[in-house]
PASEBA-867121 format. One line per field, with one value per residue (C-alpha): residue number from 1; z, x, y. Coordinates in nm, 3 decimals. Layout:
<pts>
num	[NUM	...]
up	[Z	...]
east	[X	...]
north	[Y	...]
</pts>
This chain:
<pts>
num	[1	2	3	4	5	6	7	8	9	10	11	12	13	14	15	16	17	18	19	20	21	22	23	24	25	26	27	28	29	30	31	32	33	34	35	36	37	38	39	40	41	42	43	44	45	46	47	48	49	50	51	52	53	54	55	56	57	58	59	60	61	62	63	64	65	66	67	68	69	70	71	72	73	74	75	76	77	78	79	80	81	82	83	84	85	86	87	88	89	90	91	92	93	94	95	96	97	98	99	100	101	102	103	104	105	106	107	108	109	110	111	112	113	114	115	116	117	118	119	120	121	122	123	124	125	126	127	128	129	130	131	132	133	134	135	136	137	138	139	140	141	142	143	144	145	146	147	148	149	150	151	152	153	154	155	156	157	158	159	160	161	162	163	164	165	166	167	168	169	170	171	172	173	174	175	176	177	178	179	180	181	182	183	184	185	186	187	188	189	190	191	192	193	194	195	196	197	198	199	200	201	202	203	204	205	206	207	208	209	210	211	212	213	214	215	216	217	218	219	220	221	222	223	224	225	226	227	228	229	230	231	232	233	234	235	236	237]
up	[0.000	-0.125	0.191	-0.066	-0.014	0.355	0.629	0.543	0.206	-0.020	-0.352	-0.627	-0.655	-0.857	-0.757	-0.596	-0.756	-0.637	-0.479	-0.232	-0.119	0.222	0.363	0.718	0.555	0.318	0.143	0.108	-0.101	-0.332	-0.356	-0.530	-0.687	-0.871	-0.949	-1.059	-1.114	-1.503	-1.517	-1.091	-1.036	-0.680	-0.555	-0.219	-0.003	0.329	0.630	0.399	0.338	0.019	-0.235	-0.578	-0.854	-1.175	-1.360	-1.308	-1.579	-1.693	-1.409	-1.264	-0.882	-0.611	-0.287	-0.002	0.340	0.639	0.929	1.202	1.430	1.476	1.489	1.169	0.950	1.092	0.970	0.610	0.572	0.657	0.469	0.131	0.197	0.264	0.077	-0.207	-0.289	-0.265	-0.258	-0.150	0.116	0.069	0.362	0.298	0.584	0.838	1.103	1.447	1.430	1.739	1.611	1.497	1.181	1.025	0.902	0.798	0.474	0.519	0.421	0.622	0.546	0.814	0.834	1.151	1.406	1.756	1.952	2.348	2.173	2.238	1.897	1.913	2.154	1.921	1.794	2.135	2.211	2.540	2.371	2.198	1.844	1.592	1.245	0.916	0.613	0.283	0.150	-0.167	-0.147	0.099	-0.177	-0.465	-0.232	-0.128	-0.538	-0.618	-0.407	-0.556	-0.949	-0.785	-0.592	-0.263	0.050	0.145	0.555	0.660	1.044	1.331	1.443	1.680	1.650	1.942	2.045	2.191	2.025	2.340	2.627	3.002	3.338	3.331	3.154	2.806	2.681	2.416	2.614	2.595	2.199	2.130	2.252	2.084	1.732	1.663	1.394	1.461	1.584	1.418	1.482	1.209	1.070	1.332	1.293	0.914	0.933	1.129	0.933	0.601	0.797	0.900	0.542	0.384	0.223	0.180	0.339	0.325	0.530	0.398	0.646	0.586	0.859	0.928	1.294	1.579	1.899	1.927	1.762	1.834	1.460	1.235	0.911	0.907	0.817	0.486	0.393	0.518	0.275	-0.038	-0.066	0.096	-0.291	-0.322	-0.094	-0.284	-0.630	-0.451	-0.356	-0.713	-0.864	-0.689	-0.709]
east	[0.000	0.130	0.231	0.204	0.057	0.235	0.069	0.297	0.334	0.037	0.290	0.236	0.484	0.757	0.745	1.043	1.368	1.634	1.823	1.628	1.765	1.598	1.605	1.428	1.253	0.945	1.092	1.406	1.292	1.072	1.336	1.554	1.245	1.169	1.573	1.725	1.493	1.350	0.979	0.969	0.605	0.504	0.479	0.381	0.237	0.071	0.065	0.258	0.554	0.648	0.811	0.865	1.079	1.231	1.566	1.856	2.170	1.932	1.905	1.638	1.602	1.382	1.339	1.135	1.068	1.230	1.081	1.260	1.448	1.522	1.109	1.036	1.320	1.314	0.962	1.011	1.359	1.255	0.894	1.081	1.395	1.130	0.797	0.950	1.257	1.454	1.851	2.006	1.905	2.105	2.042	2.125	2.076	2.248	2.407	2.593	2.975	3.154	3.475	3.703	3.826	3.479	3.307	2.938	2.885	3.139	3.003	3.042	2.969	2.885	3.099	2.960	2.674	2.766	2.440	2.259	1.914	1.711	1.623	1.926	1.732	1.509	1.790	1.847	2.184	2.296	2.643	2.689	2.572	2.782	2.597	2.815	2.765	2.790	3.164	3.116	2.874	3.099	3.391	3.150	3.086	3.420	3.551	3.203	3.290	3.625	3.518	3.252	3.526	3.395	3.593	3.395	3.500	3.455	3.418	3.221	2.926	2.638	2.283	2.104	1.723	1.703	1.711	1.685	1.863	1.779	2.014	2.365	2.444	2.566	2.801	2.903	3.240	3.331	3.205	3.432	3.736	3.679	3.667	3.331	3.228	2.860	2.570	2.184	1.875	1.844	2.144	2.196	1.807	1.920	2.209	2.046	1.760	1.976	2.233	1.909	1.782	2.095	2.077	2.284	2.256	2.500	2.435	2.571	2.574	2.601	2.725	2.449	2.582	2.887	2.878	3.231	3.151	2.798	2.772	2.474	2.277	1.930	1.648	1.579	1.938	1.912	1.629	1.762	2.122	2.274	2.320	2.675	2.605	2.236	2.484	2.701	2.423	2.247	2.572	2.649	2.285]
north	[0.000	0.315	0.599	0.859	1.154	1.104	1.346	1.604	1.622	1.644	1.548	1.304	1.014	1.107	1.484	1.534	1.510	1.273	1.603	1.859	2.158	2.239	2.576	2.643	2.982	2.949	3.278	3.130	2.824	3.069	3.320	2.973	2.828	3.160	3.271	2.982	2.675	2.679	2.571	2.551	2.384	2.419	2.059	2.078	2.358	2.142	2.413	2.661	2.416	2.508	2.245	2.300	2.152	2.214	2.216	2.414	2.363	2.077	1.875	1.811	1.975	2.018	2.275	2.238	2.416	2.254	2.489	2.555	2.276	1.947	1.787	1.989	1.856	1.560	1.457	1.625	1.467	1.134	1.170	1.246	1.027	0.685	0.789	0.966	0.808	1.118	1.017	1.387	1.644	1.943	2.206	2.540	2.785	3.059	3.039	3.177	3.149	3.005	3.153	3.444	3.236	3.306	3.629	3.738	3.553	3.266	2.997	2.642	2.322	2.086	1.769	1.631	1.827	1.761	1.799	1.810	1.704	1.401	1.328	1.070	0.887	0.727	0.469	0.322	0.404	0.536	0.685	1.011	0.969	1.212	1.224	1.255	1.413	1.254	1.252	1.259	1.577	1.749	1.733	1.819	2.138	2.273	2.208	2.387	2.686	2.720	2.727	2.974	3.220	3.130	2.926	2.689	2.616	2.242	2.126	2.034	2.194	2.264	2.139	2.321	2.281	2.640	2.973	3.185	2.955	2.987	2.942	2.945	2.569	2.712	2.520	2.758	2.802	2.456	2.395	2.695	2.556	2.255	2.372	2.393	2.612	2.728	2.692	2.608	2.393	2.141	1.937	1.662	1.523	1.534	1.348	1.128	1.062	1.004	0.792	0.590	0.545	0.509	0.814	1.094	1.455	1.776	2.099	2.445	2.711	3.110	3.295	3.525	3.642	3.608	3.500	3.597	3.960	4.009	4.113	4.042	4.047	4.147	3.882	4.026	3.952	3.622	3.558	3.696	3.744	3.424	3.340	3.186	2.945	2.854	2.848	2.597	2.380	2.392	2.289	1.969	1.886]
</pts>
C-alpha cells in the first residue's frame, strides 16, 4: 500500500527530484524556486511548506521548506527520503559562528553536528551519536565553491534545540574551545535521518551572525542574498 501523499506532504509520486535543497525559511525556497529553477512547479504547499521543482543547468532539482528545528526537519527529511525516494538532502541555511576564523557571509559546510538534543534517543543508544555528512557531497561542495570564488569552511558543528537559552548551563564556552564552527537547529536530525535510510545529506551554512563579535545580518538579507552558498548547492545537485 502506497504511503504517498504522507501526512505532510500532499505530492504526487515522482514529484520530488532525487536532490532537495531544504532551507528552514518558506521565502528562502521561493526566492531559489523563482531565481534559478527553469519551469519551478510548486509541488507541495501542506501548512505553507512550500516544495517545488524544476531544472537548473538541466538537471532536474527540487526545494522544499524545512521549518525551524530538529522535529520539523526531521519529519520532512525522513517523509521524502522513505515515501519519495529522494537520494540527497542538501540544507542550505544561516548560522551563528563560534569563532574568529569566520566572518558574515562565510560559508560552512557541516561535516559532523555535535548535539545536546534528544532526537538521538530514538535509535536506542545510550552513547553520543555524531551524524556525518555525505563525502562525496561534501567534496563536490568545497571544489564547487572554488570554481565559484567562494571558501567553502569544513568542520564540526552545533545542533542546538534552543534559540533563546535559560540558566547558566551554556556550553558555548566549551564547543568553542573545541573547534566547533557554529551553531543552528536542524542538521543533526538530518544526518540522522539520512544515515538511518541510507541516504545521503550535506548541510551548507552562511554565517548570518557572531557570537564571538555580536555582529549580524538582518532577516531580509538572510532571505535573499545568501546566494553563493544557494549556487554551490544547485551545482552539486
Amino acid at each position: 500500500m502506497s504511503r504517498i501523499p504522507t501526512p505532510h506532504i500532499n505530492a504526487p509520486e515522482g514529484a520530488f527530484a532525487r536532490t532537495v535543497l531544504m532551507p528552514g525559511d518558506p521565502l528562502r525556497s521561493k526566492y531559489i524556486a523563482e531565481h534559478y529553477l527553469e519551469d519551478a512547479q510548486l509541488v507541495n504547499n501542506v501548512r505553507g511548506v512550500q516544495g517545488y521543482t524544476g531544472t537548473y543547468k538541466g538537471k532536474r532539482v527540487s526545494v522544499m521548506v524545512s521549518g525551524m528545528g530538529m522535529p520539523a526537519i526531521g519529519i520532512y527529511s525522513y517523509e521524502l527520503y522513505n515515501f519519495y525516494g529522494v537520494e540527497n538532502i542538501i540544507r542550505v541555511g544561516s548560522a551563528g559562528a563560534m569563532t574568529d576564523r569566520l566572518k558574515l557571509r562565510d560559508v560552512v559546510a557541516a561535516v559532523t553536528a555535535y548535539s545536546d538534543s534528544n532526537y538521538g534517543a530514538q535509535f536506542g543508544l545510550s552513547g553520543t551519536l555524531a551524524p556525518c555528512c555525505s563525502y562525496p557531497l561534501l567534496r563536490a561542495a568545497v571544489e564547487a565553491g572554488e570554481s565559484l570564488g567562494q571558501t567553502v569552511v569544513p568542520g564540526p558543528i552545533f545542533s542546538s534545540d534552543v534559540f533563546y537559552g535559560q540558566g547558566n548551563t551554556s556550553a558555548t564556552p566549551t564547543l568553542m574551545k573545541l573547534g566547533v564552527l557554529c551553531v543552528e537547529m536542524e542538521t543533526y536530525a538530518l544526518y540522522l535521518n539520512a544515515a538511518a535510510a541510507g541516504k545521503s545529506a550535506l548541510t551548507l551554512l552562511t554565517i548570518s551572525d557572531s557570537l564571538v563579535t555580536g555582529e549580524s545580518l538582518p532577516a531580509e538579507d538572510r532571505q535573499n542574498t545568501f546566494t553563493r552558498m544557494m549556487e554551490i548547492a544547485l551545482e552539486i545537485a
